[in-house]
Backbone as a printed PyTorch tensor [residue, N CA C, xyz], in Angstrom:
tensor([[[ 15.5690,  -9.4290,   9.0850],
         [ 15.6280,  -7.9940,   9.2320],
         [ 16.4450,  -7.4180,   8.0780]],

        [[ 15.8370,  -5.9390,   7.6720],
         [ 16.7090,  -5.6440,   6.4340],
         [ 17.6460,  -4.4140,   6.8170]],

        [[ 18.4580,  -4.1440,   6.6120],
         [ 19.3660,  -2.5280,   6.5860],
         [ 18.8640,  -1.9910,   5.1380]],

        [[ 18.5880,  -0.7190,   6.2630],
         [ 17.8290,   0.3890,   5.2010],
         [ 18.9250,   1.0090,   4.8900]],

        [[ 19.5550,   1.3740,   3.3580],
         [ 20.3980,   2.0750,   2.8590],
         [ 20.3140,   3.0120,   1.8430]],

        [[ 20.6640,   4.4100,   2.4140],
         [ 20.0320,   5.5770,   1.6170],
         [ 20.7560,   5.6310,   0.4540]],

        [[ 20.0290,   6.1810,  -0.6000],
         [ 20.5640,   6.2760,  -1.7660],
         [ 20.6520,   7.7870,  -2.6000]],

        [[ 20.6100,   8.4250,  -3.2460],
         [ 20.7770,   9.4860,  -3.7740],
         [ 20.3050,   9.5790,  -4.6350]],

        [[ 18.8300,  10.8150,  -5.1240],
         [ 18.3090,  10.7290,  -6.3460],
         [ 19.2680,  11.5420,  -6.8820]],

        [[ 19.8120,  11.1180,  -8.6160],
         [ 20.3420,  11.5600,  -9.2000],
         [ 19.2960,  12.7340, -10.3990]],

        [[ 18.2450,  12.1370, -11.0210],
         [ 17.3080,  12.8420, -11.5920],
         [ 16.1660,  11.6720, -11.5390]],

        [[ 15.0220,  12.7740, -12.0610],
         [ 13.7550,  12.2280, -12.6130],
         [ 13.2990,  12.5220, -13.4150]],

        [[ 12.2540,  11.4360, -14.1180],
         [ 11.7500,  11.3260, -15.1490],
         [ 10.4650,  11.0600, -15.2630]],

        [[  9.3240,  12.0870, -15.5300],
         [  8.2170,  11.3250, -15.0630],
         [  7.8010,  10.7960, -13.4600]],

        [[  7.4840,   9.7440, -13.0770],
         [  7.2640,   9.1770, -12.3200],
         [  8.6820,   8.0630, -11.7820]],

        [[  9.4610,   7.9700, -12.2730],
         [ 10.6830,   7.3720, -12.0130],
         [ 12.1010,   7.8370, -11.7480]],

        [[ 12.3200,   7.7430, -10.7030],
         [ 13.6410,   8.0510, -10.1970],
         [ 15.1230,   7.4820, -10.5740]],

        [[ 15.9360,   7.9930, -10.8640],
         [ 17.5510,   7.1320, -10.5070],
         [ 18.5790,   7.6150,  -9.4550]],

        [[ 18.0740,   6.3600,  -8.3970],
         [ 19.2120,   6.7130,  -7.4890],
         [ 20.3360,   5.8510,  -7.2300]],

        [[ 21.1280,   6.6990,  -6.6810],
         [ 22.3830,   6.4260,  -6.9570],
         [ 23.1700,   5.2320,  -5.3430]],

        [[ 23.4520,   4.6530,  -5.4440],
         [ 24.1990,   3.8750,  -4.4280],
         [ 24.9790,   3.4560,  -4.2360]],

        [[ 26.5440,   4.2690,  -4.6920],
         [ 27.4230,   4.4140,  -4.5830],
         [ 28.0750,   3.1360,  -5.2200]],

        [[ 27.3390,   2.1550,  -5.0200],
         [ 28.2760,   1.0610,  -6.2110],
         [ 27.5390,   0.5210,  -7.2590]],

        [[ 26.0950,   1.0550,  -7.2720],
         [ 25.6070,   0.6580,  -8.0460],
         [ 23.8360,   1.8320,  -8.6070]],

        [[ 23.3610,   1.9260,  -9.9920],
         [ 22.3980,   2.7270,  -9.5440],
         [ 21.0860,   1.9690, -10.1340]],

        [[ 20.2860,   2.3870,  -9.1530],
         [ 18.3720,   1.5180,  -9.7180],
         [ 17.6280,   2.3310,  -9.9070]],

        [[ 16.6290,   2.1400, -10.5220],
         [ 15.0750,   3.3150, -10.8840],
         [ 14.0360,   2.7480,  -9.6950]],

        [[ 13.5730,   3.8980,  -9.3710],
         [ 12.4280,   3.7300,  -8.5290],
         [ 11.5620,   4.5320,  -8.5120]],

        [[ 10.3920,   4.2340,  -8.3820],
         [  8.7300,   4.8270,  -8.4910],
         [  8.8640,   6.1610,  -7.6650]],

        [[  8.2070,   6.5430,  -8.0710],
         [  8.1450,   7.8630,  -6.9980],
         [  6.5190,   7.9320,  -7.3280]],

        [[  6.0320,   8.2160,  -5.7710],
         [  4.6480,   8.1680,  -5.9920],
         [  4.2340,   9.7870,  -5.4440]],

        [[  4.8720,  10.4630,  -4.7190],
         [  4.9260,  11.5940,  -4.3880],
         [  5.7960,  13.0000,  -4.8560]],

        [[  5.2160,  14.1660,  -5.1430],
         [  6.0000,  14.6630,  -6.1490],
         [  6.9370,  15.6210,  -5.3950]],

        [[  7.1050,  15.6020,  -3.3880],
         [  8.1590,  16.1480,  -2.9610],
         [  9.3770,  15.7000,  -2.8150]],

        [[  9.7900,  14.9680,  -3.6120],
         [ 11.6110,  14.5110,  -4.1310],
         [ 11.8740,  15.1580,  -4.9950]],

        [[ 13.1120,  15.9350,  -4.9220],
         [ 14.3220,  16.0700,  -5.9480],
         [ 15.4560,  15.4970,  -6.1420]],

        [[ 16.0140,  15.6910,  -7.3580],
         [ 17.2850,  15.5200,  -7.2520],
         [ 18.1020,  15.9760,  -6.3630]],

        [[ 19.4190,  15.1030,  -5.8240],
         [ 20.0730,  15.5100,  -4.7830],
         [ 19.3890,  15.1310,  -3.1930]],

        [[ 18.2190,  14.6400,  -3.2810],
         [ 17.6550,  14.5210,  -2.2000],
         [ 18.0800,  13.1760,  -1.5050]],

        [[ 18.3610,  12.4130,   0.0290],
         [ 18.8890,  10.9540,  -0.2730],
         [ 17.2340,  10.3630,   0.3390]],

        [[ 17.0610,   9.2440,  -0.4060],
         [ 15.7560,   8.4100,  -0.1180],
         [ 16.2620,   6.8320,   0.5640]],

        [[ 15.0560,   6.4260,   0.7240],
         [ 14.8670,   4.9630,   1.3020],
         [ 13.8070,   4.3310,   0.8800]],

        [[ 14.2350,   3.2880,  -0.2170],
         [ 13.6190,   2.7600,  -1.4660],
         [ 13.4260,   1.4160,  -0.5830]],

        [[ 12.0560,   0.9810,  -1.3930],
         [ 11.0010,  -0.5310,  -1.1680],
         [ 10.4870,  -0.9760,  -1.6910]],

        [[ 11.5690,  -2.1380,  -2.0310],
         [  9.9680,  -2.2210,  -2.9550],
         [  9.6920,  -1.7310,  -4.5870]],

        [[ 11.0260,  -1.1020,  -4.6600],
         [ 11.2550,  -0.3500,  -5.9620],
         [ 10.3380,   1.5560,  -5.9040]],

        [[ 10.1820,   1.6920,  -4.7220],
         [  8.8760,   2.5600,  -4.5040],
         [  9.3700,   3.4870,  -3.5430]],

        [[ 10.2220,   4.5000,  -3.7400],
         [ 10.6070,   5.6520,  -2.7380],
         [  9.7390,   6.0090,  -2.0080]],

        [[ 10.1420,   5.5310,  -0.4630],
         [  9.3160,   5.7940,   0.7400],
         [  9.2590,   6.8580,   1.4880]],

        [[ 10.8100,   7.0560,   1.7540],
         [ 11.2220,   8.4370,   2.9060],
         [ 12.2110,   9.1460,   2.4540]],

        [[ 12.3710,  10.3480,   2.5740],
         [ 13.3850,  11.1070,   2.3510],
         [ 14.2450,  11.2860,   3.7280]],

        [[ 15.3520,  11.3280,   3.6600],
         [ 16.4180,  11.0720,   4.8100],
         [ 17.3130,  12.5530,   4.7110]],

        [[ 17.4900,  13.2160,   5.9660],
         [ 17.9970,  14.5300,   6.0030],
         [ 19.1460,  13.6440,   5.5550]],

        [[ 20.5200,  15.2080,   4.7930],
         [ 21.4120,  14.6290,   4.1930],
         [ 22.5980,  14.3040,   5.0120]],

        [[ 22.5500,  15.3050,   6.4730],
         [ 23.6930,  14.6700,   7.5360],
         [ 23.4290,  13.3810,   7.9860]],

        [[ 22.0660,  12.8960,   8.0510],
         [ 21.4990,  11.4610,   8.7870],
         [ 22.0600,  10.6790,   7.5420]],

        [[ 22.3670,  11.1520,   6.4900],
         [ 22.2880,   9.8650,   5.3890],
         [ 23.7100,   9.6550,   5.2030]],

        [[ 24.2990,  10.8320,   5.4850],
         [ 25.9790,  10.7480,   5.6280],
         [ 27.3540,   9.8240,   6.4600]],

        [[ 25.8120,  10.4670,   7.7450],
         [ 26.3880,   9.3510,   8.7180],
         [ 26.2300,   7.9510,   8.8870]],

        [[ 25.0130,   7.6330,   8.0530],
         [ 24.4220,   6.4700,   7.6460],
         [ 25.3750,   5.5170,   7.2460]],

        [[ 25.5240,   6.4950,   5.9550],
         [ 26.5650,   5.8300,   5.2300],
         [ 28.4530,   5.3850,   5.3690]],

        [[ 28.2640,   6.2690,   6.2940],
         [ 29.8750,   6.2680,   6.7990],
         [ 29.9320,   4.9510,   7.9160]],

        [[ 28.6820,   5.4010,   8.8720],
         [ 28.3800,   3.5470,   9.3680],
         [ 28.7840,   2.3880,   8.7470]],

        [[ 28.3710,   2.0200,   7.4400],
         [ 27.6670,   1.2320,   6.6660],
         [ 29.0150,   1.1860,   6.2370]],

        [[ 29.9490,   1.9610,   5.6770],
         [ 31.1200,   1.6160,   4.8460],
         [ 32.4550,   1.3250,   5.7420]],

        [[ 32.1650,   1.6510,   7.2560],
         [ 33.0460,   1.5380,   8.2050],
         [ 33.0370,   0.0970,   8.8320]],

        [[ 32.0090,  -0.9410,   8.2970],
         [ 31.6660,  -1.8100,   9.0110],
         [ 30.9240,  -1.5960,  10.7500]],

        [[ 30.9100,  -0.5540,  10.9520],
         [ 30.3240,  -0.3090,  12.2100],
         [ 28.1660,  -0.8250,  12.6080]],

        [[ 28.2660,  -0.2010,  11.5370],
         [ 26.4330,  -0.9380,  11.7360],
         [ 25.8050,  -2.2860,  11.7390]],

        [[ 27.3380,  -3.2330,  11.5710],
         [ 26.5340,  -4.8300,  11.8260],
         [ 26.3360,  -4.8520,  13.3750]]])
């Protein structure tokens, strides 16, 4: 099983994204052209899947850094 962890598009380019993940950042495909910057996603694959409201991704993340979501 994997933990899905939202990330933050920082900008785009074309067809390729950089988002951001707080310790580290990757490029990913964007195959759909309703992402912006600032938006937080859930990458697969190298291939931005879902866009994640930004309180869900907040709390996500506060999970995730609290140790609470294992």
């Amino acid at each position: 099983m994997c933990l899905a962890y939202p990330g933050k598009i920082l900008k785009i380019s074309k067809d390729m994204a950089t988002i951001d993940y707080d310790t580290e950042k990757r490029k990913a495909k964007i195959v759909e052209r309703k992402y912006r910057p600032g938006d937080y996603v859930i990458v697969q694959g190298r291939i931005v899947i879902e866009k994640v409201n930004k309180k869900a991704a907040e709390r996500w993340l506060e999970m995730i850094h609290s140790g609470k979501a294992c």
